[in-house]
VOTITI-763785 format. One line per field, with one value per residue (C-alpha): residue in one letter; x, y, z. Coordinates in steps of 0.1 Angstrom, whole numbers, always signed. Layout:
% VOTITI-763785
aa <- (A|...)
xx <- (X|...)
yy <- (Y|...)
zz <- (Z|...)
% end
This chain:
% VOTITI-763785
aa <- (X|X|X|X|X|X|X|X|X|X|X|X|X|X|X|X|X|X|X|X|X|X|X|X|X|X|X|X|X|X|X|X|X|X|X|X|X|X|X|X|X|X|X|X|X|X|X|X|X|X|X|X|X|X|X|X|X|X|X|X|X|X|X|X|X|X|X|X|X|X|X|X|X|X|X|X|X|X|X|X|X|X|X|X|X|X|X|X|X|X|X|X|X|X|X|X|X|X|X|X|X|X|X|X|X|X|X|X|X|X|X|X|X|X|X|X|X|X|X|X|X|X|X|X|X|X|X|X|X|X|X|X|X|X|X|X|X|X|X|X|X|X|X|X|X|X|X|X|X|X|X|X|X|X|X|X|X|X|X|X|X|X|X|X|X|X|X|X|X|X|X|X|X|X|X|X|X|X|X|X|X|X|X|X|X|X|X)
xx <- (+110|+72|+64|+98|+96|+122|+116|+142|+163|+146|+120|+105|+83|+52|+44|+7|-2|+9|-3|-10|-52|-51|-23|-20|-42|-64|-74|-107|-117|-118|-81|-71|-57|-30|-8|+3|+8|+43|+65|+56|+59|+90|+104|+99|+112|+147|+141|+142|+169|+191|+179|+188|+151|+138|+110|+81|+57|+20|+2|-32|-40|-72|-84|-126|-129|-109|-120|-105|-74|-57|-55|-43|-17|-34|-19|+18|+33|+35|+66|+74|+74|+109|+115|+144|+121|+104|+71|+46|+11|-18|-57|-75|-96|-124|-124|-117|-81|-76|-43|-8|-8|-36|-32|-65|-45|-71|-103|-130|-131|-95|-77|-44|-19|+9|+46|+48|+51|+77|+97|+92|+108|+136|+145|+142|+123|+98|+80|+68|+61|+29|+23|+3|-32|-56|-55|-89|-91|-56|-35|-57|-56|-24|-17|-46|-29|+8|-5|-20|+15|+30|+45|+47|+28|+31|+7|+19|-10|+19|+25|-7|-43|-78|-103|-135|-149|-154|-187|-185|-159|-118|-115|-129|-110|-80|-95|-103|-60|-59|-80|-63|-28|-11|+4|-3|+18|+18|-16)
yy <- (+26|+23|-6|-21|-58|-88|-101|-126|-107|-117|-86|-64|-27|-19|+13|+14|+47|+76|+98|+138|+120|+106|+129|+168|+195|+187|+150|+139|+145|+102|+102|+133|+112|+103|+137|+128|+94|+104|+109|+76|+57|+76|+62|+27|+35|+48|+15|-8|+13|+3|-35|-33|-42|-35|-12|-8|+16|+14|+42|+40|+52|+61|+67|+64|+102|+116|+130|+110|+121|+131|+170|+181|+151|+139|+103|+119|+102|+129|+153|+145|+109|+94|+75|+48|+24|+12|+24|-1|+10|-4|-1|+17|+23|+30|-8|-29|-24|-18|-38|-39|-69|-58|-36|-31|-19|-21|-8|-23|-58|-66|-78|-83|-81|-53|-65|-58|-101|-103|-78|-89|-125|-110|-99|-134|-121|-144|-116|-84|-55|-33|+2|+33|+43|+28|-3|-13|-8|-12|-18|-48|-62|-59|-80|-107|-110|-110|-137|-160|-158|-175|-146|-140|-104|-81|-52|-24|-2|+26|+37|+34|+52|+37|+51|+40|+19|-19|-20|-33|-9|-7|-33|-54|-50|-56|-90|-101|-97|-115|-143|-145|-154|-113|-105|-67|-47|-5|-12)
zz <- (+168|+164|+142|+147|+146|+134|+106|+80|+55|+28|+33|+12|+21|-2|+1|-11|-26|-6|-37|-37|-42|-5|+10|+0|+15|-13|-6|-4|+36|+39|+31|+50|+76|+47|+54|+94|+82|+54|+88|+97|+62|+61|+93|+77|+45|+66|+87|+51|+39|+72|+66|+28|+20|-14|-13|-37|-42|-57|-78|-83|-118|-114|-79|-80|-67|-97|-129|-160|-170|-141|-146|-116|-105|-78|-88|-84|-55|-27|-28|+8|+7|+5|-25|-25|-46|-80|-79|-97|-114|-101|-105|-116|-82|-102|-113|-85|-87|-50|-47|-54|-78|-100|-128|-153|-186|-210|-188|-171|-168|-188|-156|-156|-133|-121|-121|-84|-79|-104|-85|-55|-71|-88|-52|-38|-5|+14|+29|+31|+54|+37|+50|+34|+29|+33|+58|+50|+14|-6|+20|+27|-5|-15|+19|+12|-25|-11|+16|-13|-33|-7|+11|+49|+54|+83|+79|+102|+112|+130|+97|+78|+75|+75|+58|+75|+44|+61|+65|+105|+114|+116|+139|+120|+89|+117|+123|+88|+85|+115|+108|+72|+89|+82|+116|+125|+142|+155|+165)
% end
C-alpha cells in the first residue's frame, strides 16, 4: 500500500483538516487538490485502524478565506472522510493558527494551545504519522510542533495535498521537513 511504512506501536494518525473549506466542489481553487486526496487519507485511516492506532483529526475554525461565522459549513469535516477519531479544534487560520497543537480561543493574539498533545499522551504513543491538506502549510506545522514535543514524525506526502504557499516552491517545503529530522514518505 502507498505510504506503507513500519513504524513502533506506539503510533498515532493526525488527520489535518480534511474540511468541506479545502475539499468539496466548493473549495477555494488552491485547495482543490483536497477532493482526490480523501481516497488516499482514507486508505491510511483503514491502515491505523488495522494497527490499532489512535487517530485524530484537526478542524480549523476559522479558515483565512472564510467569512466569520461559518454560514455555509465549510469547517464541517468532509462527509466522505472516514471518521474513527476525536477530532480536535484548532486555529483559527486567520491568526496564525496553522497547526494541530494551537488553538486561539479568545481571538487574535490569545494563544493557547489545542488538546491534541494531551491526547496524544493519554495514548502513550511516541510517534506520529500526519497526513491531510496542506503539506506545506498545516500539515507542516503540526509536524514541526509534534517534532519539538519529543515525538518521532513521519509526514506522508501519498496521502496529503500542497497548496503551493512556500515561497521557493514544494520541494522546498519537502526539505525544510527533511532538514528538521520528519522522515517523508509517498513522495
Amino acid at each position: 500500500m502507498p505510504g506503507e511504512h513500519t513504524a513502533p506501536t506506539g503510533t498515532a494518525l493526525i488527520v489535518v483538516d480534511m474540511q468541506n473549506a479545502f475539499v468539496a466542489r466548493s473549495a477555494a481553487p488552491e485547495t482543490r487538490n483536497g477532493r482526490p486526496l480523501v481516497a488516499e487519507v482514507n486508505a491510511r485511516i483503514n491502515n491505523a485502524i488495522e494497527r490499532g492506532w489512535p487517530i485524530f483529526y484537526t478542524r480549523d475554525i476559522g479558515p483565512w478565506q472564510l467569512p466569520p461565522g461559518d454560514p455555509d459549513g465549510q469547517t464541517v469535516l468532509f462527509p466522505g472522510l472516514q471518521m474513527h477519531g476525536d477530532v480536535v479544534p484548532k486555529g483559527p487560520g486567520k491568526t496564525g493558527g496553522m497547526s494541530g497543537f494551537v488553538l486561539h480561543r479568545n481571538g487574535p493574539g490569545s494563544g493557547g494551545l489545542s488538546d491534541l498533545a494531551a491526547r496524544l499522551n493519554a495514548t502513550s504513543v511516541d510517534a506520529v504519522v500526519v497526513v491531510g491538506i496542506a503539506a506545506d502549510v498545516c500539515v507542516a506545522a503540526t509536524a514541526h510542533d509534534a517534532l519539538r514535543l519529543g515525538y518521532r514524525v513521519t509526514v506522508d506526502l501519498g496521502a496529503s495535498a500542497f497548496v503551493h504557499a512556500h515561497p521557493d516552491g514544494d520541494q522546498a517545503a519537502i526539505a525544510d521537513l527533511v532538514d528538521a529530522g520528519i522522515l517523508i514518505t509517498g513522495a
